[in-house]
N, C-alpha and C positions, 0 to 999 in steps of 0.2 A: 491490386487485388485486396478485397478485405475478408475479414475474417468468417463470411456467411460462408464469401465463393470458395476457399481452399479449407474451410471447417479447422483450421491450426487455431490455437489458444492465441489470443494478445499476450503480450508481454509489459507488465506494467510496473513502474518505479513508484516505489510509496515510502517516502521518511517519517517515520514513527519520534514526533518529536522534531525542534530545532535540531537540524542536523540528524537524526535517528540516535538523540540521545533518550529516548524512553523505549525503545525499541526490549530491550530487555522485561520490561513491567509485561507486555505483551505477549513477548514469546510461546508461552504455552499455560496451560493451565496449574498443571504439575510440578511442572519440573524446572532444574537451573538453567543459567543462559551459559552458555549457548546449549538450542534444543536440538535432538538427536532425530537423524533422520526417523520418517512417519509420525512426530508430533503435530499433537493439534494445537493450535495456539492464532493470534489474531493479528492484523497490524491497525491502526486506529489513526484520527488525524482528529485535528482540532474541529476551529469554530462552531461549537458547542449551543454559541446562544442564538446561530441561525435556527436550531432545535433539529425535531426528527425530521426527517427528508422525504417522507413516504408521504409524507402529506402535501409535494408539490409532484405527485406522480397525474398525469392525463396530460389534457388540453391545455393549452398556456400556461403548464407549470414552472419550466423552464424562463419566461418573461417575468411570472409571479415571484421566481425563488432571486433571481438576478436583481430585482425591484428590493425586496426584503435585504436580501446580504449589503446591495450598496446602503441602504439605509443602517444597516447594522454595524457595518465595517464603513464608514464613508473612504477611509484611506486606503482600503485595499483594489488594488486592479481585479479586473473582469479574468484575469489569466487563474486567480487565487480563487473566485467565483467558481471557475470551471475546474477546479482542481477536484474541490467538495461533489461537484455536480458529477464528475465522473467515478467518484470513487461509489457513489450510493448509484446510480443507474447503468452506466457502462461495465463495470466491471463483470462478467460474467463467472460463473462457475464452471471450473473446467481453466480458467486464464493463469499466467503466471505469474508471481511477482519477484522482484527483488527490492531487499530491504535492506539497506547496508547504514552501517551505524560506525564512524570513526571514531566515537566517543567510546564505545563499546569493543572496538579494533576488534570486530565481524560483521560481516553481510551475510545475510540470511534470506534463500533463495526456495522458492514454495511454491503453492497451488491454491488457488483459491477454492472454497468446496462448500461455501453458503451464500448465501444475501446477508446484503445493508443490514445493518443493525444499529438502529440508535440506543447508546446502554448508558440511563440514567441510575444505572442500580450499580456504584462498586466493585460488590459483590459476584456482579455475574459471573465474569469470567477468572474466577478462582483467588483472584489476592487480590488484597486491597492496595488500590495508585494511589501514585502521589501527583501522577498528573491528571488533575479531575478535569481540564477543559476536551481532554480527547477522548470523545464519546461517540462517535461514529466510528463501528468497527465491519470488520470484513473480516470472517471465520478463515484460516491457510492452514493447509498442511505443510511443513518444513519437510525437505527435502535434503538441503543441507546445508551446513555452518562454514562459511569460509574464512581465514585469519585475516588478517592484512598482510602478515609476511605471505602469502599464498599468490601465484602470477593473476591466479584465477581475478581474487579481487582488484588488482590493477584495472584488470580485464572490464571488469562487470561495476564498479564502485562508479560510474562518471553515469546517474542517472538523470540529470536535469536540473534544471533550477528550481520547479517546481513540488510541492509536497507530490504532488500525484501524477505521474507523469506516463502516458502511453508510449514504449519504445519503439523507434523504426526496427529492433530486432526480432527476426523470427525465433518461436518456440524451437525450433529446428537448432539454429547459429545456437540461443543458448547453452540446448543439452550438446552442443559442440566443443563451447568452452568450459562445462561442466566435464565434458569428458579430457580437457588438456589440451585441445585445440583452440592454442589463442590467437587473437587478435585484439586491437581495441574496442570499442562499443564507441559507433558513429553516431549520435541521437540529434 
């Protein structure tokens, strides 16, 4: 079943950074890391110099942007292609994410609540980075911070190989092991 037919949010794994160590720069606009629940704040991914992504939106954009990235990335796989490719068209508003950062010892678990943003401006989103290649961002609201010593993160920390990754978990399972009901995460 997918997500037209039962209307539940996706659930999507995005590493802010090798490993989700920049995961912090993005956090929120304001405020320190870890952000407290109903923070605004982003999570971002690289490849930068594929550029803005709204410009391979219609008819064979998807052929056009796949054509461009292997030229850009010649070494990177079609899996790394579709990472980018889902995080600027798939992701919906209303979807969940989880961000988890071992470098940071927190995962940070949210909501998506805007569209794709290519941000060639610093500035936009309140501090200045230091990682300037992750300029593709997606506006979340944080919901909540979880430690590493917490089971939760055990639970929820195993999201893919991939920077972007759609989980086989439902919106449902999640607010399940949010509320202390664990298990592993099968992906």
């Amino acid at each position: 079943m997918n997500q037209i037919e039962n209307l539940e949010p996706t659930v999507w794994g995005v590493f802010v950074g090798e490993g989700g160590e920049s995961l912090g720069e993005f956090n929120s606009q304001q405020g320190p890391f870890p952000p407290k629940p109903n923070t605004e704040g982003f999570v971002a991914v690289g490849w930068a110099r594929v550029g803005d992504m709204t410009m391979y939106k219609g008819v064979n954009g998807y052929a056009q942007f796949l054509g461009n990235f292997a030229k850009v990335f010649p070494d990177c796989k079609k899996a790394q292609a579709n990472s980018l490719w889902n995080f600027a068209f798939e992701i919906k508003k209303g979807d969940r994410v989880i961000s988890p950062s071992s470098a940071l010892g927190f995962l940070l678990v949210g909501e998506f609540t805007g569209e794709y943003v290519f941000d060639t401006d610093e500035n936009s989103i309140g501090k200045s980075r230091t990682q300037t290649y992750l300029m593709h961002l997606q506006k979340v609201k944080w919901q909540t911070a979880i430690p590493q010593r917490d089971a939760r993160y055990s639970a929820l920390h195993r999201i893919g190989q991939h920077t972007v990754s759609q989980l086989s978990m439902t919106s449902m399972r999640l607010d399940d092991i949010l509320r202390g009901q664990l298990t592993q995460v099968n992906n």
